[in-house]
mmCIF file as gemmi writes it, N, C-alpha and C atoms, coordinates in Angstrom:
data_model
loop_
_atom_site.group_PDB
_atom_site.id
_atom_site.type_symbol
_atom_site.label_atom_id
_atom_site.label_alt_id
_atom_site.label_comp_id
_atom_site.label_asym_id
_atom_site.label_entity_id
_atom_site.label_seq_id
_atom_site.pdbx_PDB_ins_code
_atom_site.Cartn_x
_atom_site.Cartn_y
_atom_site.Cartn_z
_atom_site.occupancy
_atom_site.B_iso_or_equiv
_atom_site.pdbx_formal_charge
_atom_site.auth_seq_id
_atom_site.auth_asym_id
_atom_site.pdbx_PDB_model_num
ATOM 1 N N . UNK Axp A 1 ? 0.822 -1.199 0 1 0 ? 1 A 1
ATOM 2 C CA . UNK Axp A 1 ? 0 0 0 1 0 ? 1 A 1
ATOM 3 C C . UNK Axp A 1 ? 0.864 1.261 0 1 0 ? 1 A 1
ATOM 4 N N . UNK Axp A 2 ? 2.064 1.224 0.472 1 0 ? 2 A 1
ATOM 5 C CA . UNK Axp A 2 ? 2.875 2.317 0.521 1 0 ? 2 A 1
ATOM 6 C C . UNK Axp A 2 ? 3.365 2.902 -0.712 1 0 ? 2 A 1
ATOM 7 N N . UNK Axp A 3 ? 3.439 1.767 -2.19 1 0 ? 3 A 1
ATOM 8 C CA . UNK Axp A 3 ? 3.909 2.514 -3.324 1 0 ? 3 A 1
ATOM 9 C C . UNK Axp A 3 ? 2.522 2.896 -3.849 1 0 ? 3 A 1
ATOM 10 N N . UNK Axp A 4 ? 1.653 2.68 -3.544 1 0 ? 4 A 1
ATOM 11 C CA . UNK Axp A 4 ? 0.214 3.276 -3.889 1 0 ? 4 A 1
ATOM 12 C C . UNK Axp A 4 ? -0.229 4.873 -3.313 1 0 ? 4 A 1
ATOM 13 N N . UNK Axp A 5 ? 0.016 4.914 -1.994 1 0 ? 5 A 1
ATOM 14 C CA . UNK Axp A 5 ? -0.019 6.207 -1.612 1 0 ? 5 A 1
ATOM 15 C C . UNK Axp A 5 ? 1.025 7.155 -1.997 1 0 ? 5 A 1
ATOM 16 N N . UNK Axp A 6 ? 2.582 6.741 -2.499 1 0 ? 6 A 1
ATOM 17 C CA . UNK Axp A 6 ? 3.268 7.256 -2.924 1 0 ? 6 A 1
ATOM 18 C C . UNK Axp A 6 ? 2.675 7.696 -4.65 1 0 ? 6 A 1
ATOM 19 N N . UNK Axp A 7 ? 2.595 6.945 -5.137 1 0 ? 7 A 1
ATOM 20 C CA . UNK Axp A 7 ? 1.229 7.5 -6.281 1 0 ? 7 A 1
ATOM 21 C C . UNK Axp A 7 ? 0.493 8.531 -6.469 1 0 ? 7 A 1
ATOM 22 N N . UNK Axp A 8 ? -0.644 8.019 -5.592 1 0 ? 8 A 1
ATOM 23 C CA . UNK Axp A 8 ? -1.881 8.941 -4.615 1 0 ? 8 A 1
ATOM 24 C C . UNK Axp A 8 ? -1.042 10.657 -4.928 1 0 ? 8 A 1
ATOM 25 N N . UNK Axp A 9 ? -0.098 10.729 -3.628 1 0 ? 9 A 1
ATOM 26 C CA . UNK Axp A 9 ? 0.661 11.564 -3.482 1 0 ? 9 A 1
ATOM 27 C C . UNK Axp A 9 ? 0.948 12.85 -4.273 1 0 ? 9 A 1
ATOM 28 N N . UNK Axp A 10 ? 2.159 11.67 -5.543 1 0 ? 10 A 1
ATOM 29 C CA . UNK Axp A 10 ? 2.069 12.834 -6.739 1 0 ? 10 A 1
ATOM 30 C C . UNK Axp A 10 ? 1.239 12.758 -8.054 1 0 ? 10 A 1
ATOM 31 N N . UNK Axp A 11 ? 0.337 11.969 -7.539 1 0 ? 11 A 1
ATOM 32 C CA . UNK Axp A 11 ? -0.96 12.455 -8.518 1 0 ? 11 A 1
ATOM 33 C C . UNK Axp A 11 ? -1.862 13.606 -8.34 1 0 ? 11 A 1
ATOM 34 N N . UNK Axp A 12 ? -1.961 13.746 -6.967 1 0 ? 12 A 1
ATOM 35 C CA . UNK Axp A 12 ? -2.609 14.608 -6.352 1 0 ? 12 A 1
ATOM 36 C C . UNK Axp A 12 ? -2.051 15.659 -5.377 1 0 ? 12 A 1
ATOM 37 N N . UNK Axp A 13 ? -0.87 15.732 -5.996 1 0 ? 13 A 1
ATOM 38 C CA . UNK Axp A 13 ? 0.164 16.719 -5.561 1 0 ? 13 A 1
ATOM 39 C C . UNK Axp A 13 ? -0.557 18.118 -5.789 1 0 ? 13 A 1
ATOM 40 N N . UNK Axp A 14 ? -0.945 19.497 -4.81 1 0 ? 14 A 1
ATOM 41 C CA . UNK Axp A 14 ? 0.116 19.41 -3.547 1 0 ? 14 A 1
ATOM 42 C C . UNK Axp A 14 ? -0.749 19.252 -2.392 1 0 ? 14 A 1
ATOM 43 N N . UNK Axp A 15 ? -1.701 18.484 -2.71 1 0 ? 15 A 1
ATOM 44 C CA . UNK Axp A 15 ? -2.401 18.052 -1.662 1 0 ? 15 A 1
ATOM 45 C C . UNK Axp A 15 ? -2.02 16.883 -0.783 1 0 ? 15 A 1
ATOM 46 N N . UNK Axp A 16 ? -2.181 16.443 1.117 1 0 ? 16 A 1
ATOM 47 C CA . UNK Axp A 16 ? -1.846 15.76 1.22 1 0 ? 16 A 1
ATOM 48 C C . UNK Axp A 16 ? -2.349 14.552 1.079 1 0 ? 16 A 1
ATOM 49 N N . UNK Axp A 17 ? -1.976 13.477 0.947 1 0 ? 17 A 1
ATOM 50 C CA . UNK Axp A 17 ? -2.667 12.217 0.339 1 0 ? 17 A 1
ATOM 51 C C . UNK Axp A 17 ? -2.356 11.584 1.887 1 0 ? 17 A 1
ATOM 52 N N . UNK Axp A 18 ? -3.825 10.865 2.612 1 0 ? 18 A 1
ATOM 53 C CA . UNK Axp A 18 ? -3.372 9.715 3.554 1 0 ? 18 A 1
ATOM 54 C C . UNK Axp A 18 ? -4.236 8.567 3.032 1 0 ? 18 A 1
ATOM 55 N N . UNK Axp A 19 ? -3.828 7.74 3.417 1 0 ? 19 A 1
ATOM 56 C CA . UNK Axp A 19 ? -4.667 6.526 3.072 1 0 ? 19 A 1
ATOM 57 C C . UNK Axp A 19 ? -4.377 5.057 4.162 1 0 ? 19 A 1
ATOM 58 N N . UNK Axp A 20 ? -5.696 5.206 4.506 1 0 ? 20 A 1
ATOM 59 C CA . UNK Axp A 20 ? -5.702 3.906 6.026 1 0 ? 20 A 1
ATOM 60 C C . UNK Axp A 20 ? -7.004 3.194 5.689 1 0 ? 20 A 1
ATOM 61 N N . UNK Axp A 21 ? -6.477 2.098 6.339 1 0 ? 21 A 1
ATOM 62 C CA . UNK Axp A 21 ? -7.394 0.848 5.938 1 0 ? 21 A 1
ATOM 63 C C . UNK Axp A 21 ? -9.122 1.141 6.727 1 0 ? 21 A 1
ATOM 64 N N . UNK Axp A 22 ? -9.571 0.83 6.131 1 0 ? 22 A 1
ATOM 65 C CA . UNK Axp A 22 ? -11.029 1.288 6.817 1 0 ? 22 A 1
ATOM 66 C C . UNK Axp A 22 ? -12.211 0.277 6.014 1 0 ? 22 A 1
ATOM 67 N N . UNK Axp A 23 ? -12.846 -0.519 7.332 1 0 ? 23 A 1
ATOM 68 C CA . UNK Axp A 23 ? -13.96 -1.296 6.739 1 0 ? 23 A 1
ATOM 69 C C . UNK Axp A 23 ? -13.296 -2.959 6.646 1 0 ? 23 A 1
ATOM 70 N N . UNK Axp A 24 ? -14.493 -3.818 6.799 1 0 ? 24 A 1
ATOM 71 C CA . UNK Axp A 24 ? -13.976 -5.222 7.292 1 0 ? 24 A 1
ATOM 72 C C . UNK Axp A 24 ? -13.59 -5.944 6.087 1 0 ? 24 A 1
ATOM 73 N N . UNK Axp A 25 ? -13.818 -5.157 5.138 1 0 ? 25 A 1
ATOM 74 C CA . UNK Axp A 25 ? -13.567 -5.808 3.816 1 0 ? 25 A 1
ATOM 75 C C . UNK Axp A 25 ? -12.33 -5.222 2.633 1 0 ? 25 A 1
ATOM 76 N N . UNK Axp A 26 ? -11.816 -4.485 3.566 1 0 ? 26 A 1
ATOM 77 C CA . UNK Axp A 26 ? -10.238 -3.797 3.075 1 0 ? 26 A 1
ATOM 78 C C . UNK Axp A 26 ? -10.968 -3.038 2.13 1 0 ? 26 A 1
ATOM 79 N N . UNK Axp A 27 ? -11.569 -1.924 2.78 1 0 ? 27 A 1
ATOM 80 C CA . UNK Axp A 27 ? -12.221 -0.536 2.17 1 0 ? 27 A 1
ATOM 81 C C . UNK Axp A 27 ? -10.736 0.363 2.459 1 0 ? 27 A 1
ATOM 82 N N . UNK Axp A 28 ? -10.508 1.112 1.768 1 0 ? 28 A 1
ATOM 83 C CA . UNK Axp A 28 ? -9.336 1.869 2.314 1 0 ? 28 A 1
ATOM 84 C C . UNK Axp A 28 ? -10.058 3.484 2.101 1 0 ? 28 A 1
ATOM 85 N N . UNK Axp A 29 ? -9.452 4.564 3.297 1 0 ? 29 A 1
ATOM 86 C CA . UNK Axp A 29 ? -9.924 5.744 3.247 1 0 ? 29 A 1
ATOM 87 C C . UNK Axp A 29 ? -8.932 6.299 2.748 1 0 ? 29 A 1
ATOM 88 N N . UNK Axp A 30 ? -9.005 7.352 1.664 1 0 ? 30 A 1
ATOM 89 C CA . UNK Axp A 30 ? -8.457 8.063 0.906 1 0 ? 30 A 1
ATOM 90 C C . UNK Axp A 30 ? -8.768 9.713 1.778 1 0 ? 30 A 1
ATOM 91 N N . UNK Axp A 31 ? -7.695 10.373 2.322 1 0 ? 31 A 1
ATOM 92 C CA . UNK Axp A 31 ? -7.866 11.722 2.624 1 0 ? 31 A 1
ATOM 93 C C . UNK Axp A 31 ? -7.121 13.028 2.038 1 0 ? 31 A 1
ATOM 94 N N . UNK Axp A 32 ? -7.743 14.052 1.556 1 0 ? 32 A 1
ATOM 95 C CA . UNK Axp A 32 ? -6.615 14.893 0.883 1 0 ? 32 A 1
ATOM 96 C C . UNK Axp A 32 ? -6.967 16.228 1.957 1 0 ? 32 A 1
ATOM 97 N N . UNK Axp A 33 ? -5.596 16.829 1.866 1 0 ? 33 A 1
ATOM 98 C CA . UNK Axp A 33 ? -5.552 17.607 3.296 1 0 ? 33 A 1
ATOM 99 C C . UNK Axp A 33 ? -5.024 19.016 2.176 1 0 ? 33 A 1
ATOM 100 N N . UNK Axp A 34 ? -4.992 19.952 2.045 1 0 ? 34 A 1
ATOM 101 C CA . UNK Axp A 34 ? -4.402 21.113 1.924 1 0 ? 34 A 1
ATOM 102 C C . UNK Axp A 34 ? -3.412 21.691 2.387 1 0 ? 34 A 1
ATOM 103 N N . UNK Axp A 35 ? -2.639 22.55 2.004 1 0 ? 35 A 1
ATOM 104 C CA . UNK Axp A 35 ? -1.384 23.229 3.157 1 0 ? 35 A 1
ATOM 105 C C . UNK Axp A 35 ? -1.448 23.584 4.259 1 0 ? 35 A 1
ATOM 106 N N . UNK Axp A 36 ? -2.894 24.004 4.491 1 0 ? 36 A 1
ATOM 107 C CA . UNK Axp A 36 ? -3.003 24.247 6.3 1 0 ? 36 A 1
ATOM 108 C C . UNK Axp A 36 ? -3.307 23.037 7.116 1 0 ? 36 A 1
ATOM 109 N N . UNK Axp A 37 ? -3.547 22.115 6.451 1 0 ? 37 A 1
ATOM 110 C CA . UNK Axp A 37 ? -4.226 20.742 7.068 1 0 ? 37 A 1
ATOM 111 C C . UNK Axp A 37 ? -5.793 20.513 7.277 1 0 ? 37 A 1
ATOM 112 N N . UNK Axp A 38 ? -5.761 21.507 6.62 1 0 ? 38 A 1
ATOM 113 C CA . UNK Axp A 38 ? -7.821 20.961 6.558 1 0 ? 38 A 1
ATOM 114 C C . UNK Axp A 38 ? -8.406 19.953 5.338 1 0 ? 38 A 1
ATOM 115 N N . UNK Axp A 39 ? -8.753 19.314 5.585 1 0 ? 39 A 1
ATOM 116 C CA . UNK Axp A 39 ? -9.522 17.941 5.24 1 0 ? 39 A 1
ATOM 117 C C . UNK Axp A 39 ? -10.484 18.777 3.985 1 0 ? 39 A 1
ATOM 118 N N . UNK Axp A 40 ? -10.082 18.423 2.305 1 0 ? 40 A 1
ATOM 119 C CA . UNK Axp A 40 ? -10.581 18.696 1.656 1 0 ? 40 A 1
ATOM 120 C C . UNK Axp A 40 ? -11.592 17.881 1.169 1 0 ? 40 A 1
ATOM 121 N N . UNK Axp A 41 ? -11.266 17.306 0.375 1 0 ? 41 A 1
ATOM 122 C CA . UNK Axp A 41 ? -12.317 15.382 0.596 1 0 ? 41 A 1
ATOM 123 C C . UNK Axp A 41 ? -11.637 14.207 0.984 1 0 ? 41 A 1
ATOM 124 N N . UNK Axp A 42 ? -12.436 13.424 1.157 1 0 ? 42 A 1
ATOM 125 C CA . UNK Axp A 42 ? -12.021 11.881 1.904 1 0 ? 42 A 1
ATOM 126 C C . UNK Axp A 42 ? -13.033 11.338 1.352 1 0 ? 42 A 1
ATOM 127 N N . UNK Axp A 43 ? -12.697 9.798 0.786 1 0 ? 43 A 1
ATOM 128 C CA . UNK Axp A 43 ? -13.455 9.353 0.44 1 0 ? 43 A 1
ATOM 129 C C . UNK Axp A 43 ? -12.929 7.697 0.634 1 0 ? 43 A 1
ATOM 130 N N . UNK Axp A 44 ? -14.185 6.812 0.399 1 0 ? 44 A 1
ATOM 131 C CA . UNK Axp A 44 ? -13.496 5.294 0.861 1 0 ? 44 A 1
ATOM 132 C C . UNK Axp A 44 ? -13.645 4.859 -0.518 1 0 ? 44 A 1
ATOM 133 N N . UNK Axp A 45 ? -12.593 3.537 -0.786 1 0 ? 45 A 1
ATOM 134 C CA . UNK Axp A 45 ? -12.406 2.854 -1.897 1 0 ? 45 A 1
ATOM 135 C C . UNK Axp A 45 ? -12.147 1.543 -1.737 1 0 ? 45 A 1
ATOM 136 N N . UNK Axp A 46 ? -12.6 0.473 -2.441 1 0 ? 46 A 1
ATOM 137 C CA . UNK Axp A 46 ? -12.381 -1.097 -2.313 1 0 ? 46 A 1
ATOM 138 C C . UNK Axp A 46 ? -11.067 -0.756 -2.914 1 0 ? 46 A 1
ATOM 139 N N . UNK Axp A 47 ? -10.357 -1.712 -1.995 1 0 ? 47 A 1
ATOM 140 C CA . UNK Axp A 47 ? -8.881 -2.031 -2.22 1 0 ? 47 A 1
ATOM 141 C C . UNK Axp A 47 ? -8.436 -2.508 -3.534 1 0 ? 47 A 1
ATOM 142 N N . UNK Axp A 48 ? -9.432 -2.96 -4.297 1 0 ? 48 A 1
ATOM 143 C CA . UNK Axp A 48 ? -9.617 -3.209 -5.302 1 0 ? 48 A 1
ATOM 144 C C . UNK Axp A 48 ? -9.272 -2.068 -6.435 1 0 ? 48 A 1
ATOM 145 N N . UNK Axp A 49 ? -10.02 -1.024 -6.351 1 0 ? 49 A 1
ATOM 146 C CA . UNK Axp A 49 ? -9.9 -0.079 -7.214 1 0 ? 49 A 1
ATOM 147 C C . UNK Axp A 49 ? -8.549 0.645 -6.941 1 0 ? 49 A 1
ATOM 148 N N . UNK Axp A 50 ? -7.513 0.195 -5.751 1 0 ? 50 A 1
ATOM 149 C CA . UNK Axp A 50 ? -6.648 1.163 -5.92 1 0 ? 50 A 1
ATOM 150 C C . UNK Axp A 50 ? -5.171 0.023 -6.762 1 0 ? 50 A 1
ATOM 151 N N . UNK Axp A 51 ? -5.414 -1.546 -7.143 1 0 ? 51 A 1
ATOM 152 C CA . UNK Axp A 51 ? -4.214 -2.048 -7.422 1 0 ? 51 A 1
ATOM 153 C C . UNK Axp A 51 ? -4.288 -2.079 -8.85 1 0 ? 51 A 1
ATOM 154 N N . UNK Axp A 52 ? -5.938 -2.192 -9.209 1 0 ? 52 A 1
ATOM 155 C CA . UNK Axp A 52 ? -6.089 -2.026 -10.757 1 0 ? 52 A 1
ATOM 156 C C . UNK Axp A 52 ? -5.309 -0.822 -10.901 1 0 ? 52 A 1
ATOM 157 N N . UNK Axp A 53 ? -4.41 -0.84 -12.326 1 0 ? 53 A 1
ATOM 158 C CA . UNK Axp A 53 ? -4.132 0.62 -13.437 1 0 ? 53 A 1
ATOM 159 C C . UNK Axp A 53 ? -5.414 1.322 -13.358 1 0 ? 53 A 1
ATOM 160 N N . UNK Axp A 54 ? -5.766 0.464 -14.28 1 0 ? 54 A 1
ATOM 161 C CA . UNK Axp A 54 ? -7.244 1.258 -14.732 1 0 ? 54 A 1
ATOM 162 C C . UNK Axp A 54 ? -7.928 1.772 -14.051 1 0 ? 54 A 1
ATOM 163 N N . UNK Axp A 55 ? -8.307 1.365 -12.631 1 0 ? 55 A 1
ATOM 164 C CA . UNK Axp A 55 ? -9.252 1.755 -11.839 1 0 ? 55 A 1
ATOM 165 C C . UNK Axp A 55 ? -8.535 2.68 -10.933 1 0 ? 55 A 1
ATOM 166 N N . UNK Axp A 56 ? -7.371 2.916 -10.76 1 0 ? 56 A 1
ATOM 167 C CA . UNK Axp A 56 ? -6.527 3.538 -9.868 1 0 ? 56 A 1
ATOM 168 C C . UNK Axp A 56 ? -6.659 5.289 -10.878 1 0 ? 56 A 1
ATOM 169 N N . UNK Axp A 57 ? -5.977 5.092 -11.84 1 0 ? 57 A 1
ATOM 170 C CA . UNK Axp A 57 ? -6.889 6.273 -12.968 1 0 ? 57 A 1
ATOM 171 C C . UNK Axp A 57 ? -7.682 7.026 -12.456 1 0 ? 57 A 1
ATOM 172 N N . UNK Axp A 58 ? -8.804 6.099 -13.001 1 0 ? 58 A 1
ATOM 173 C CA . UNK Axp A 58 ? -10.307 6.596 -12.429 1 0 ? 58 A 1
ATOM 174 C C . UNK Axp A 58 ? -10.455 7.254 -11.082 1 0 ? 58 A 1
ATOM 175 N N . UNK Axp A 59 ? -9.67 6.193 -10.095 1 0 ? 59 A 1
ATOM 176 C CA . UNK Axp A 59 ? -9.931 7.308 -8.494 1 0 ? 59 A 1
ATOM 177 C C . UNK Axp A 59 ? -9.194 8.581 -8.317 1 0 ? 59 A 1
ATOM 178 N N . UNK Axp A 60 ? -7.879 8.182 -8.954 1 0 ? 60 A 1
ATOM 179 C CA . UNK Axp A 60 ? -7.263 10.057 -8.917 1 0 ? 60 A 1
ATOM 180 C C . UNK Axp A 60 ? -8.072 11.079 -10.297 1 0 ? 60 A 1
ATOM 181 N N . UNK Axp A 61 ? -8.586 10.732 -11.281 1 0 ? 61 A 1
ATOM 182 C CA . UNK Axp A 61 ? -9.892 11.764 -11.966 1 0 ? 61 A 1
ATOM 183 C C . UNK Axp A 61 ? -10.719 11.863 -11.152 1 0 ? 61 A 1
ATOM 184 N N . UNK Axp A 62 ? -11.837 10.688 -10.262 1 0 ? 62 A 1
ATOM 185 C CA . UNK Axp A 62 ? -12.941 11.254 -9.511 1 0 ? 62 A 1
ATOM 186 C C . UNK Axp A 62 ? -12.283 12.395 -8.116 1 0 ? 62 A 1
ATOM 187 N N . UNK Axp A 63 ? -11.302 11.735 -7.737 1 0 ? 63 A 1
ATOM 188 C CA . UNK Axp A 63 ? -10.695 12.366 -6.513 1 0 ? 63 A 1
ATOM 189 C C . UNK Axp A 63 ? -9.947 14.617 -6.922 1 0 ? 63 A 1
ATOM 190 N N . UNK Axp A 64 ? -9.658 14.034 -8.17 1 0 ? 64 A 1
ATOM 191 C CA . UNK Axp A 64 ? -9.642 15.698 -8.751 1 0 ? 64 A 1
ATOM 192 C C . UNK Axp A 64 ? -10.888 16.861 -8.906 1 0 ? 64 A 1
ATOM 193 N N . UNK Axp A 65 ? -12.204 15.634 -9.539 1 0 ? 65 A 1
ATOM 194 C CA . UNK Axp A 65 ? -12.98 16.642 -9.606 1 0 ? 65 A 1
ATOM 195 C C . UNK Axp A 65 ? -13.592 16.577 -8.544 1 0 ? 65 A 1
ATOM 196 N N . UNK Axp A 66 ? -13.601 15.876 -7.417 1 0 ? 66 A 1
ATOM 197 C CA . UNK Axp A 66 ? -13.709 16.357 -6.533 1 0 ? 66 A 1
ATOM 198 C C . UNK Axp A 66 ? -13.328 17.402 -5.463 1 0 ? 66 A 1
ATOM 199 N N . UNK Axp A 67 ? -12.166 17.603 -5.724 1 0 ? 67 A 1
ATOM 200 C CA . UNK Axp A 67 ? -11.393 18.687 -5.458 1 0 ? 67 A 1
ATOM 201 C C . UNK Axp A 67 ? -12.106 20.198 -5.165 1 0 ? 67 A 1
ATOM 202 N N . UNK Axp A 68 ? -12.054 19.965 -7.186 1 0 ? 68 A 1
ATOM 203 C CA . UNK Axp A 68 ? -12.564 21.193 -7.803 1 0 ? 68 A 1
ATOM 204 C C . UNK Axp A 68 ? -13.602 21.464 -7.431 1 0 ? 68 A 1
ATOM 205 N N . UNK Axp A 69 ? -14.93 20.775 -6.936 1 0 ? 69 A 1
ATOM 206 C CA . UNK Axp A 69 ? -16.115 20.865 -6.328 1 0 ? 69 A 1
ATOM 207 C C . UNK Axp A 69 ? -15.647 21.344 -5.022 1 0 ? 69 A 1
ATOM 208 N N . UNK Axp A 70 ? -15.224 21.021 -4.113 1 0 ? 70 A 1
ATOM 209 C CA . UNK Axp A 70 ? -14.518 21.151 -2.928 1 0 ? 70 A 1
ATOM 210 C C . UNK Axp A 70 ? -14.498 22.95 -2.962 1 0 ? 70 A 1
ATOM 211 N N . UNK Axp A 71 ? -13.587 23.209 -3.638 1 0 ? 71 A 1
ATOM 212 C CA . UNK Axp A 71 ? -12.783 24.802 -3.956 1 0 ? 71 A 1
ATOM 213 C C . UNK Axp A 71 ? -13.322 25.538 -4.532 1 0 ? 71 A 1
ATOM 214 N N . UNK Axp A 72 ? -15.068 24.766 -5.251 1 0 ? 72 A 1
ATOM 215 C CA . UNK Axp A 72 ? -15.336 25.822 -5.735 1 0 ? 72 A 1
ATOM 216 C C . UNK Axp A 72 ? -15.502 26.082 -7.049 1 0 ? 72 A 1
ATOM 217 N N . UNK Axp A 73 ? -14.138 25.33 -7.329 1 0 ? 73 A 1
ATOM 218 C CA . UNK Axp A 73 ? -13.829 25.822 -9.298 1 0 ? 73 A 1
ATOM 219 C C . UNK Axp A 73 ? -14.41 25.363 -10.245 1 0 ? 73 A 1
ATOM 220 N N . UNK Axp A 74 ? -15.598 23.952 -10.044 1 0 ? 74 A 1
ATOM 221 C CA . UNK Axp A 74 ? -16.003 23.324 -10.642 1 0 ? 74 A 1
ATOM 222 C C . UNK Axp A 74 ? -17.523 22.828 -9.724 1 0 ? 74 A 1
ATOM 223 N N . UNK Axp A 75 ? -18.766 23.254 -10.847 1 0 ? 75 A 1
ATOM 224 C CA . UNK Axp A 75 ? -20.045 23.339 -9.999 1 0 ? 75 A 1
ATOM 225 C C . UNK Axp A 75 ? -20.4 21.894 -11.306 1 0 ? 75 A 1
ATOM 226 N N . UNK Axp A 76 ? -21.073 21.012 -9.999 1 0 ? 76 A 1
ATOM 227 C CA . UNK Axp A 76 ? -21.304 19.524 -10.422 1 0 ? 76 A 1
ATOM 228 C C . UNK Axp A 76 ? -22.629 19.497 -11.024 1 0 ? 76 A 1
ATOM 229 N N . UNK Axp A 77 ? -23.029 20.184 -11.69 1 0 ? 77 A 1
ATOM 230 C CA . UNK Axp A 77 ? -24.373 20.535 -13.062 1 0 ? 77 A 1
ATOM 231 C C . UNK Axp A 77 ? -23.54 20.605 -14.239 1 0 ? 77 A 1
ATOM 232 N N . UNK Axp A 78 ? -21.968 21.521 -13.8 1 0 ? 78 A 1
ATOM 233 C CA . UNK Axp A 78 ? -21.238 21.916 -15.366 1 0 ? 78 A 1
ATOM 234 C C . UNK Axp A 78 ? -20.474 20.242 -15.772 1 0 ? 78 A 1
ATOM 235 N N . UNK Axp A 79 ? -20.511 19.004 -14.723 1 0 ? 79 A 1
ATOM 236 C CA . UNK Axp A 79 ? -19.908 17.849 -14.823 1 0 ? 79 A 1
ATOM 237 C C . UNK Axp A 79 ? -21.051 17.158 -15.763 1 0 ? 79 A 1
ATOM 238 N N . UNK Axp A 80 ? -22.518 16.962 -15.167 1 0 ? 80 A 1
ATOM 239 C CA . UNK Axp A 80 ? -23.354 16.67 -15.737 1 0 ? 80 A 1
ATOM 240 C C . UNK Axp A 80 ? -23.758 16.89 -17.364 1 0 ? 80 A 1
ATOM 241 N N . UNK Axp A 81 ? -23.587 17.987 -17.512 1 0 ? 81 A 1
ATOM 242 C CA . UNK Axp A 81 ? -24.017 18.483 -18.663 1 0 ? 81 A 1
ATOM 243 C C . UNK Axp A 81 ? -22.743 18.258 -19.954 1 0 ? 81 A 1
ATOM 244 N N . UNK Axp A 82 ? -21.044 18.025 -19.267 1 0 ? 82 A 1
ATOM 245 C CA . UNK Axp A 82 ? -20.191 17.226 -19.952 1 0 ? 82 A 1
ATOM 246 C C . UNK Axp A 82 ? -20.457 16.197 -20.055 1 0 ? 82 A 1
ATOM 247 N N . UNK Axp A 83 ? -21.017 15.247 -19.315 1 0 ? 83 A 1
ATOM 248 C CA . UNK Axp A 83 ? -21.388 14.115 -19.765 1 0 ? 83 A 1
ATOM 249 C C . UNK Axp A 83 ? -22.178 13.722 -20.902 1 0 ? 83 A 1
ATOM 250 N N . UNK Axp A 84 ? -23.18 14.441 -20.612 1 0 ? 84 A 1
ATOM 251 C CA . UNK Axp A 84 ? -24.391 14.266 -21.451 1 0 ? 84 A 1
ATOM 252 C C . UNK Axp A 84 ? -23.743 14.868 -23.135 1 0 ? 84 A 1
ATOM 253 N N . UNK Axp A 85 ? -23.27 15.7 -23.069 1 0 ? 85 A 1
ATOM 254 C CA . UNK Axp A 85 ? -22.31 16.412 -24.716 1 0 ? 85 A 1
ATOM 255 C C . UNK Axp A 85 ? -21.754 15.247 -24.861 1 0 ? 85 A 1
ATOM 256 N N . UNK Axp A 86 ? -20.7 14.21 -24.025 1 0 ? 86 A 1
ATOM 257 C CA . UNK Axp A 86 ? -20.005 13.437 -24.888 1 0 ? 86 A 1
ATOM 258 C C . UNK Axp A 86 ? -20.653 12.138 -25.124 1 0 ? 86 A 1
ATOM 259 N N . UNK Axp A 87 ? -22.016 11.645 -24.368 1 0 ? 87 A 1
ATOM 260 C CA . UNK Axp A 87 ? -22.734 10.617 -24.823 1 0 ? 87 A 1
ATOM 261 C C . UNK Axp A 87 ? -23.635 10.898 -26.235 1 0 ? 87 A 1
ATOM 262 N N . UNK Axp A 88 ? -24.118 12.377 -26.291 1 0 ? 88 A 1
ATOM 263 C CA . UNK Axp A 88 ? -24.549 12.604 -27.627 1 0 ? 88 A 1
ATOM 264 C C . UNK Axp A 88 ? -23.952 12.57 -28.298 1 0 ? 88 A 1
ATOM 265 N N . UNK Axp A 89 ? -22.737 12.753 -28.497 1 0 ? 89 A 1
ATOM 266 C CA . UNK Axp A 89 ? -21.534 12.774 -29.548 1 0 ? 89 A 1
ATOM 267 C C . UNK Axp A 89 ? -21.363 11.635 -29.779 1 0 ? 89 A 1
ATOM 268 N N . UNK Axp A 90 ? -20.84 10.189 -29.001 1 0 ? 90 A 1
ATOM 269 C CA . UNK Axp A 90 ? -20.842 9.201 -29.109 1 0 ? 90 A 1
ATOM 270 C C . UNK Axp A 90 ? -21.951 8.524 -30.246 1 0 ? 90 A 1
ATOM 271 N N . UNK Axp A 91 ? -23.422 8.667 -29.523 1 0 ? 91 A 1
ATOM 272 C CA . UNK Axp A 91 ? -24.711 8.283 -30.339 1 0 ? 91 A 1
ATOM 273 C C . UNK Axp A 91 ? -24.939 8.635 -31.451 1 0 ? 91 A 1
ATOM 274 N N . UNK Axp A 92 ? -24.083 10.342 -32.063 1 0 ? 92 A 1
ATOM 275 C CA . UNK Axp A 92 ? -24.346 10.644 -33.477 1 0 ? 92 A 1
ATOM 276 C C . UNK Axp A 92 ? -22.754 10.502 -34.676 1 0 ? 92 A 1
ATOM 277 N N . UNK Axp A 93 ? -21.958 9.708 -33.849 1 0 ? 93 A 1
ATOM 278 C CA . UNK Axp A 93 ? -20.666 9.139 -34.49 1 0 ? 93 A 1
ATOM 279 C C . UNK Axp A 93 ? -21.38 8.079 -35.929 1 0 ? 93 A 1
ATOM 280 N N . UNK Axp A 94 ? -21.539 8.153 -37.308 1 0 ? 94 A 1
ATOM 281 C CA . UNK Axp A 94 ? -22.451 7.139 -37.856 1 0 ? 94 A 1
ATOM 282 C C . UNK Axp A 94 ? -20.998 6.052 -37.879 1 0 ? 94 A 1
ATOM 283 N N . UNK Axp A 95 ? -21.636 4.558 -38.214 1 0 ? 95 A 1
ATOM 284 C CA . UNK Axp A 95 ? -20.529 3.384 -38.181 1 0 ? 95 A 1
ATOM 285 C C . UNK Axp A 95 ? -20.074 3.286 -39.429 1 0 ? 95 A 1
């Protein structure tokens, strides 16, 4: 778990990254702290999603825009409404 949080870390640099085991089923808590030490988000993850590549990805993107929700910089209607643009785009791609 230690080269994982080292990861975590500078993925999500310059925030601080902790990560402790949490939950009977090796849920692990993900915490990102700021320069003063206040607790920006925390969130739990199956241990699972942090050894996958792929899924490890995915938690430092959700864990960013979460961030940005966090701070402010990013209002979670303007996430929604990206979604929805790139599934229409997808649906009008002809084969």
């Amino acid at each position: 778990m230690e080269s994982i949080s080292l990861l975590l870390g500078e993925a999500l640099s310059p925030y601080q990254v902790t990560l402790t085991p949490s939950g009977a089923k090796g849920e692990c808590l993900i915490t990102l702290k700021n320069a003063v030490g206040s607790i920006i988000v925390e969130r739990v993850f199956n241990r699972a999603q942090l050894t996958d590549k792929r899924q490890l990805t995915d938690v430092v993107d959700g864990l960013h825009r979460d961030v940005l929700i966090a701070e402010g910089r990013l209002e979670p209607c303007v996430i929604a409404a990206l979604r929805n643009l790139a599934r229409d785009k997808v649906m009008a791609v002809p084969n």
